[in-house]
PDB file of N, CA, C and O in Angstrom, chain B, residues numbered from 101:
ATOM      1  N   UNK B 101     -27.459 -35.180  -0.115  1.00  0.00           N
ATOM      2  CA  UNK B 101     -28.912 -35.105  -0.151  1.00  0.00           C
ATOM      3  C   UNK B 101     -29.334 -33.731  -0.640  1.00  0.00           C
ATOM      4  O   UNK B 101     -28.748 -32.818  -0.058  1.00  0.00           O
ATOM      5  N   UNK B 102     -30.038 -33.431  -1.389  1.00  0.00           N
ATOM      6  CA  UNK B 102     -30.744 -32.427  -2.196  1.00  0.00           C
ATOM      7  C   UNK B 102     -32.157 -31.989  -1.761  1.00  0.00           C
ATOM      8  O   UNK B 102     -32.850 -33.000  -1.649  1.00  0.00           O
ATOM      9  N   UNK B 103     -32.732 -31.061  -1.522  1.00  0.00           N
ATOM     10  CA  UNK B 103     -34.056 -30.859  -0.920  1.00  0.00           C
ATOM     11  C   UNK B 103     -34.084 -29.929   0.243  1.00  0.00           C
ATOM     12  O   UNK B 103     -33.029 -29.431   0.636  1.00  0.00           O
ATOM     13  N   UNK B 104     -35.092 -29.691   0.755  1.00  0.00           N
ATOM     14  CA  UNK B 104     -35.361 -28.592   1.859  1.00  0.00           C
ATOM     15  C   UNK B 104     -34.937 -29.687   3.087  1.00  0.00           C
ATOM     16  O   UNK B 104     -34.614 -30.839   2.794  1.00  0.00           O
ATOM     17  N   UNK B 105     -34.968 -29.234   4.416  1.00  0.00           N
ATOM     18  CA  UNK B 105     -34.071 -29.848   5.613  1.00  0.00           C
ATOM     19  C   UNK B 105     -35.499 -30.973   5.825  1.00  0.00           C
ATOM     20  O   UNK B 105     -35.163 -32.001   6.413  1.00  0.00           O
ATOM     21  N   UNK B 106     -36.593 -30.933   5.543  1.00  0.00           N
ATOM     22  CA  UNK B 106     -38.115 -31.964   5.998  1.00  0.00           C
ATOM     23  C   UNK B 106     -37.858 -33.148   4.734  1.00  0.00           C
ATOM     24  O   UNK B 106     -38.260 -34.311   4.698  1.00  0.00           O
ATOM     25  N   UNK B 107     -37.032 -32.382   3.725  1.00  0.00           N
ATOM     26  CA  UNK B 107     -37.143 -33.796   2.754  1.00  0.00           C
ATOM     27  C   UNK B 107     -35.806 -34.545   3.328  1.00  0.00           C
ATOM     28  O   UNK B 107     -35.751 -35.773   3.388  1.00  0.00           O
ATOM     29  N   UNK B 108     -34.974 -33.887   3.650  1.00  0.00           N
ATOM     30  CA  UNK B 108     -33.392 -34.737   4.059  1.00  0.00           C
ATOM     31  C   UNK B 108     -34.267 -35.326   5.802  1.00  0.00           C
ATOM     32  O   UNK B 108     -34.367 -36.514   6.108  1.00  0.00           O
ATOM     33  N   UNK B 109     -34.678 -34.394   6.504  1.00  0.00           N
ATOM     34  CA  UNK B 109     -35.133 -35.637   7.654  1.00  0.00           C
ATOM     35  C   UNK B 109     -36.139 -36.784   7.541  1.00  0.00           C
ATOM     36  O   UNK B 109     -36.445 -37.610   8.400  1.00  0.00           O
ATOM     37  N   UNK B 110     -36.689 -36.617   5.993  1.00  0.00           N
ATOM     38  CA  UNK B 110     -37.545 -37.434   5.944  1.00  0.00           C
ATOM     39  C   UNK B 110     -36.793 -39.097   5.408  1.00  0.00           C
ATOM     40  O   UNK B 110     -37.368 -40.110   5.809  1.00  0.00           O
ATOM     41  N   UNK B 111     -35.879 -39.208   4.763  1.00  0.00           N
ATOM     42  CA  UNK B 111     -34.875 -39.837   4.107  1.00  0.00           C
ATOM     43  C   UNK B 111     -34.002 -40.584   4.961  1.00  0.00           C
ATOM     44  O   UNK B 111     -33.657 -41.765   4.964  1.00  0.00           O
ATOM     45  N   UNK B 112     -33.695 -39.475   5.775  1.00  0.00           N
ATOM     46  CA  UNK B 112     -33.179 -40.007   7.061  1.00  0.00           C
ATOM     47  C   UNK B 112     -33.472 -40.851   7.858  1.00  0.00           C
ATOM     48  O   UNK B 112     -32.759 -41.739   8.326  1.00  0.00           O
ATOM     49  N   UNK B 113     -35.334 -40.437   8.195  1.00  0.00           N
ATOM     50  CA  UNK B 113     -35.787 -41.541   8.972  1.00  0.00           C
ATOM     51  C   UNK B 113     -35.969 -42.782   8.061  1.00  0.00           C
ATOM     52  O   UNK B 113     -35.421 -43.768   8.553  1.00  0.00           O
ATOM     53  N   UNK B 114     -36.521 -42.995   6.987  1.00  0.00           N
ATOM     54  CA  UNK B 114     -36.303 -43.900   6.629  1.00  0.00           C
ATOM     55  C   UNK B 114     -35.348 -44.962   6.112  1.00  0.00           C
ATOM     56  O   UNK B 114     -35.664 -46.091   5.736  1.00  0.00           O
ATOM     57  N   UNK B 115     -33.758 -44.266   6.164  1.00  0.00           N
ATOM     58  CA  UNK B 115     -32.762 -44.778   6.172  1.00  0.00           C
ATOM     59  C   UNK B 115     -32.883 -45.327   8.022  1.00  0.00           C
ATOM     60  O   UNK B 115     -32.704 -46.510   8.313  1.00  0.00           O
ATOM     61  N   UNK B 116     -33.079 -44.673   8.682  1.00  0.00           N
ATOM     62  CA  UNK B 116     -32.842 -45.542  10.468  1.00  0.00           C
ATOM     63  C   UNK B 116     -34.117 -46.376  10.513  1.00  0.00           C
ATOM     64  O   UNK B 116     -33.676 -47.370  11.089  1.00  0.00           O
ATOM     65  N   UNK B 117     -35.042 -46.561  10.352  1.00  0.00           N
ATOM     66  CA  UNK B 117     -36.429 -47.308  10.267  1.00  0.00           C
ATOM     67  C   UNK B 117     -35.609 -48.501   9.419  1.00  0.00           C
ATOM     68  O   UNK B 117     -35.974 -49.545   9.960  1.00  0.00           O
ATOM     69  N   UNK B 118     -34.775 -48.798   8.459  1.00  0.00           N
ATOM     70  CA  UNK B 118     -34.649 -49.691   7.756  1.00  0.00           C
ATOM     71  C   UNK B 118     -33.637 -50.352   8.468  1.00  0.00           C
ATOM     72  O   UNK B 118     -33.612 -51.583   8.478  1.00  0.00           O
ATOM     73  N   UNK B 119     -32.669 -49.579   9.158  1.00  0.00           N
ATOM     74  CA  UNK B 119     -31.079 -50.237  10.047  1.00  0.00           C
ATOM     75  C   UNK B 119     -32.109 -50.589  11.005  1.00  0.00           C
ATOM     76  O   UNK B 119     -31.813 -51.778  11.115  1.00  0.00           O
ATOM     77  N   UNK B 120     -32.818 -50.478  11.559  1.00  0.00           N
ATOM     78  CA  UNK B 120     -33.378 -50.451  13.014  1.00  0.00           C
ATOM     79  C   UNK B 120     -34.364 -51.960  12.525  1.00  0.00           C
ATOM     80  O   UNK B 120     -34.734 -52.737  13.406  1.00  0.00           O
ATOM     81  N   UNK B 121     -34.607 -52.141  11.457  1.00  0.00           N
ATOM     82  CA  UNK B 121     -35.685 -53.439  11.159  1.00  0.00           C
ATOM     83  C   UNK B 121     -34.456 -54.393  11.295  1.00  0.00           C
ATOM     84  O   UNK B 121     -34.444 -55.243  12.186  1.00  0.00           O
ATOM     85  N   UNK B 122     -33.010 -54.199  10.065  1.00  0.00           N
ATOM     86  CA  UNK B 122     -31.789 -54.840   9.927  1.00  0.00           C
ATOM     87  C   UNK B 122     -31.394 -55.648  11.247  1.00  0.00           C
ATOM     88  O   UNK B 122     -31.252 -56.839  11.525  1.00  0.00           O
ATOM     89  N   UNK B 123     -31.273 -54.294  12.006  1.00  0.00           N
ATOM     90  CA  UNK B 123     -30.980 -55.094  13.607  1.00  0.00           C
ATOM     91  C   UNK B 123     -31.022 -56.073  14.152  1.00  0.00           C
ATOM     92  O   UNK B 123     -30.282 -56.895  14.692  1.00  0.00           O
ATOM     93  N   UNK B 124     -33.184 -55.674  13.696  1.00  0.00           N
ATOM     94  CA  UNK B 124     -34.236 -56.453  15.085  1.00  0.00           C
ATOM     95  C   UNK B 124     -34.501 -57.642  14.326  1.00  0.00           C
ATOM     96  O   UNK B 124     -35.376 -58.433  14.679  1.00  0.00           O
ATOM     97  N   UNK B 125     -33.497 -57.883  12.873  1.00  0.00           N
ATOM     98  CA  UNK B 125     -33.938 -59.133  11.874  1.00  0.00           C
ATOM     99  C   UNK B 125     -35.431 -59.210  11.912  1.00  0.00           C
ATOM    100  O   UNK B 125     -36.050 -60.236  12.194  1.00  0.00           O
ATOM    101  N   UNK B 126     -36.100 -57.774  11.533  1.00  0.00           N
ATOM    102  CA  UNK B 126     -37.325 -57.942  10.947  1.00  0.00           C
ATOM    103  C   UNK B 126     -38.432 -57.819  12.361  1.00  0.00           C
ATOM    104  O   UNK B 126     -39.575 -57.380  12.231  1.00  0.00           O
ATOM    105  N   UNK B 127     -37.957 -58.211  13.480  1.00  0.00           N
ATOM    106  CA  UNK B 127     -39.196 -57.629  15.017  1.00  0.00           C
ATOM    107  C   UNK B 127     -39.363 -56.077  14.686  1.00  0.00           C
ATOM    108  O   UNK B 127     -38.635 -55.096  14.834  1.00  0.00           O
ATOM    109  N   UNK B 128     -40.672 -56.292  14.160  1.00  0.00           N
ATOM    110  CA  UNK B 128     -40.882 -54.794  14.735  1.00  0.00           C
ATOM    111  C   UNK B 128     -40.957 -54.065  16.132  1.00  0.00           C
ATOM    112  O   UNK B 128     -40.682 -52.889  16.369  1.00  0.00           O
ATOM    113  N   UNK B 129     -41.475 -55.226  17.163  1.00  0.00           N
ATOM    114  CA  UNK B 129     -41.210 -54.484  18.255  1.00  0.00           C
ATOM    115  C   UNK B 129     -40.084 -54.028  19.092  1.00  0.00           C
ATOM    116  O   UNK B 129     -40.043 -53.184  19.987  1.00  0.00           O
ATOM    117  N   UNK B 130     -38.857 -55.069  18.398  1.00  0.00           N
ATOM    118  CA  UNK B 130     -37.702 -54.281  18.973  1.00  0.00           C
ATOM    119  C   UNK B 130     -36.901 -53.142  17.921  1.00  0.00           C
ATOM    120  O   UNK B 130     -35.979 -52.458  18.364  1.00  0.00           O
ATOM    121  N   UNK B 131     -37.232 -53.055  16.888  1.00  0.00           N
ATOM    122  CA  UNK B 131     -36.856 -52.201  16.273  1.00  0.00           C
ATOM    123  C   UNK B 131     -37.615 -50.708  16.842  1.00  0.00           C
ATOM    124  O   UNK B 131     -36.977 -49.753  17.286  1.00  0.00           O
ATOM    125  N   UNK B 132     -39.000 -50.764  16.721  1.00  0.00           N
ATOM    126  CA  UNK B 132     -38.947 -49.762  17.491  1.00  0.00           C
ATOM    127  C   UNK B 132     -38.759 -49.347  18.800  1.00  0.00           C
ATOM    128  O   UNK B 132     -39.083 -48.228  19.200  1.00  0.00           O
ATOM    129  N   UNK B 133     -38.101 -50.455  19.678  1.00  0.00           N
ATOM    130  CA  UNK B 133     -37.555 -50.163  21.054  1.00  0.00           C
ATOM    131  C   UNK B 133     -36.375 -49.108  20.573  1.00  0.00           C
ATOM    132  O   UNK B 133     -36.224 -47.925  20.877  1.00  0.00           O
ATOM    133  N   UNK B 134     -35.586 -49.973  19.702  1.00  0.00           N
ATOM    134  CA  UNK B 134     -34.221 -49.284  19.244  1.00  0.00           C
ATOM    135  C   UNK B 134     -34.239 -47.873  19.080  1.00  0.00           C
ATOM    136  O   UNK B 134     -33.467 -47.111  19.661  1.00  0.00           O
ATOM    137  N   UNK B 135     -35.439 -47.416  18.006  1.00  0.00           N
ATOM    138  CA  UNK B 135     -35.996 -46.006  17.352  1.00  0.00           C
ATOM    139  C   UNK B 135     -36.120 -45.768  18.622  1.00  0.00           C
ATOM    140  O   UNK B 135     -34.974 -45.385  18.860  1.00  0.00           O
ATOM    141  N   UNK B 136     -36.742 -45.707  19.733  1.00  0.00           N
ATOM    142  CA  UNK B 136     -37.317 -44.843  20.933  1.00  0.00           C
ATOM    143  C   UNK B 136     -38.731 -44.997  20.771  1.00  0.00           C
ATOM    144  O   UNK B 136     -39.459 -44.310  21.488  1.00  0.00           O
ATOM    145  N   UNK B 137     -39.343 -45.952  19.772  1.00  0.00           N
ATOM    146  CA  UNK B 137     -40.676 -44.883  19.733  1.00  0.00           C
ATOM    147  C   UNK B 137     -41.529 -46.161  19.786  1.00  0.00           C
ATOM    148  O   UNK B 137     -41.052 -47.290  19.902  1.00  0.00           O
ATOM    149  N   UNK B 138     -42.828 -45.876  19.691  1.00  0.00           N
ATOM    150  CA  UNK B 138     -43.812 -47.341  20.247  1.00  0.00           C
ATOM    151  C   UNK B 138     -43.757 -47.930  19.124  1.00  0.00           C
ATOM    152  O   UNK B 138     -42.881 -47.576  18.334  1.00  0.00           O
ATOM    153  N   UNK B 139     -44.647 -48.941  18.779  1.00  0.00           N
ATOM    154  CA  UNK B 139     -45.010 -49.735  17.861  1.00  0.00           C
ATOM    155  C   UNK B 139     -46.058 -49.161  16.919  1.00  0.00           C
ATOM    156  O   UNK B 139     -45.675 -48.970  15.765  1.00  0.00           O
ATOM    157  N   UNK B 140     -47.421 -48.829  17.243  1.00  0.00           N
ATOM    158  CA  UNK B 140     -47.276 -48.082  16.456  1.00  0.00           C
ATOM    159  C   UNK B 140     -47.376 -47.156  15.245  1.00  0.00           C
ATOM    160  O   UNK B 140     -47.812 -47.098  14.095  1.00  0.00           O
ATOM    161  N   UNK B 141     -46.546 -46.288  16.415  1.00  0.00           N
ATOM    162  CA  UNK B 141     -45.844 -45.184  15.432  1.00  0.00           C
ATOM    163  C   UNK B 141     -45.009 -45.683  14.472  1.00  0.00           C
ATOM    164  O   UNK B 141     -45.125 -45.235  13.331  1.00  0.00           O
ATOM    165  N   UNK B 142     -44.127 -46.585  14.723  1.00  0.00           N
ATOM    166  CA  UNK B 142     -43.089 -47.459  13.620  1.00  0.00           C
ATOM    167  C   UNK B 142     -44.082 -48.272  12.391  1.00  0.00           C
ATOM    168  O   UNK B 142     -43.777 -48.428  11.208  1.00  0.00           O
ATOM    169  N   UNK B 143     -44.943 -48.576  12.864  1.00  0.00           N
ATOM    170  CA  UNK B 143     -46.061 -49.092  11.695  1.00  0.00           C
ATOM    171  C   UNK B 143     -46.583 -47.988  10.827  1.00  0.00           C
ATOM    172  O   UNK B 143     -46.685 -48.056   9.602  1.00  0.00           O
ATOM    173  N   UNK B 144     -47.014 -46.617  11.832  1.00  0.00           N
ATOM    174  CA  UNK B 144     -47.847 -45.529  11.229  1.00  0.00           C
ATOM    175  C   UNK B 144     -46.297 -44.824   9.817  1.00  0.00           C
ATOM    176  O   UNK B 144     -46.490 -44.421   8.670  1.00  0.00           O
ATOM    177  N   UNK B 145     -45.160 -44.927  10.453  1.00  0.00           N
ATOM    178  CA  UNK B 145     -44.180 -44.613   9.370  1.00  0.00           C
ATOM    179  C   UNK B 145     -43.512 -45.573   8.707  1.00  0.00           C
ATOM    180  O   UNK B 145     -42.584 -45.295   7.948  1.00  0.00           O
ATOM    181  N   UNK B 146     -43.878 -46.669   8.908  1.00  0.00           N
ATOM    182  CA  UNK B 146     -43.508 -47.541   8.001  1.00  0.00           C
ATOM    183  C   UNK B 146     -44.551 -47.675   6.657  1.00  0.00           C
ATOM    184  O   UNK B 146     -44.238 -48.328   5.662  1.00  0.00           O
ATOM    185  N   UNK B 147     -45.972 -46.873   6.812  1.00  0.00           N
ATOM    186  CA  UNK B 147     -46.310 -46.720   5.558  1.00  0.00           C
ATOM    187  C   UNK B 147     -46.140 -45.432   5.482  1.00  0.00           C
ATOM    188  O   UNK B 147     -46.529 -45.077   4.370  1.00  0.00           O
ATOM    189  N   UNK B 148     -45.659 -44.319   6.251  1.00  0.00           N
ATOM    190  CA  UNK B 148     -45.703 -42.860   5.049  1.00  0.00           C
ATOM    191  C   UNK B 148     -44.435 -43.458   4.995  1.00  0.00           C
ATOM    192  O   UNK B 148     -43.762 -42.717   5.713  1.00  0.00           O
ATOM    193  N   UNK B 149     -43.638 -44.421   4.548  1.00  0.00           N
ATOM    194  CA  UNK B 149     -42.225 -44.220   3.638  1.00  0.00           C
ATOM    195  C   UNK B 149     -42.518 -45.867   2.609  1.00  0.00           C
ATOM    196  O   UNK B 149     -41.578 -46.475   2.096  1.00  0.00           O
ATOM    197  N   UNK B 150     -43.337 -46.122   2.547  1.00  0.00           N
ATOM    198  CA  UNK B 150     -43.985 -46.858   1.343  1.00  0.00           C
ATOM    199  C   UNK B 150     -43.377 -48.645   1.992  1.00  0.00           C
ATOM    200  O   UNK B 150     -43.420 -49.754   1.461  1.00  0.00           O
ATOM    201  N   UNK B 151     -43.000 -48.298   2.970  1.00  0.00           N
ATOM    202  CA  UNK B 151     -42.666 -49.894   3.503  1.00  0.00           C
ATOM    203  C   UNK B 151     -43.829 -51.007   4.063  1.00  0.00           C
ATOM    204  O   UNK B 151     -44.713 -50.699   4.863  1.00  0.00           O
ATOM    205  N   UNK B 152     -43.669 -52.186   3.554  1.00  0.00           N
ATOM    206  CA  UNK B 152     -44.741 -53.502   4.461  1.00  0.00           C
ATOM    207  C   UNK B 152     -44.348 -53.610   6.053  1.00  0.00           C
ATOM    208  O   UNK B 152     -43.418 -54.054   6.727  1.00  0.00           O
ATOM    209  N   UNK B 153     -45.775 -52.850   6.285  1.00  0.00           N
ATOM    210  CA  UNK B 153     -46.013 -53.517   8.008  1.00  0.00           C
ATOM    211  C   UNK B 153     -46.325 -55.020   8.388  1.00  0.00           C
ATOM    212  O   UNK B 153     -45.955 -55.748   9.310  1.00  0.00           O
ATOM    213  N   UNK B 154     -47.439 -55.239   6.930  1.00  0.00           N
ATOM    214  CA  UNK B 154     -47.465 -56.686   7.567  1.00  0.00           C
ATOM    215  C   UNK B 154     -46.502 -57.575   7.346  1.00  0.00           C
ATOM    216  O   UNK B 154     -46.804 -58.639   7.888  1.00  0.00           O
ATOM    217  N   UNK B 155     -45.135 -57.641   6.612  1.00  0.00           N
ATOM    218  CA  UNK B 155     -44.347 -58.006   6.639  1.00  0.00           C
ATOM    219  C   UNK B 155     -43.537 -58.587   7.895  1.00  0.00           C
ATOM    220  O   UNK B 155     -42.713 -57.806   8.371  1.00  0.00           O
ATOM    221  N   UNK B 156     -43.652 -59.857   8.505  1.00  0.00           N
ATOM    222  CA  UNK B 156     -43.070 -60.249   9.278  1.00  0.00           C
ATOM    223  C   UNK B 156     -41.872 -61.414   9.616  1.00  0.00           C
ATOM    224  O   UNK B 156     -41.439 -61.541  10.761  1.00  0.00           O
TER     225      UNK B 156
END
């Protein structure tokens, strides 16, 4: 990964936001059980990394 350490954690999360959907076969609410974090927040970064929330 190439970039300052905010662009590699940013990459990052959206590499685990994507295993963490993989998981929950697409629940967002257990995917973000998985992440730690509410629902959401997993919605609020599922668009700063250009991904469909309403996607269900």
């Amino acid at each position: 990964m190439e970039g300052d350490l905010a662009t590699c954690f940013e990459r990052l999360e959206g590499v685990l936001i994507r295993r963490a959907l993989a998981r929950a076969r697409g629940n967002k609410t257990k995917a973000a059980a998985f992440l730690g974090i509410s629902r959401p927040a997993l919605y609020a970064r599922l668009e700063r990394h250009g991904l469909r929330a309403d996607e269900d």
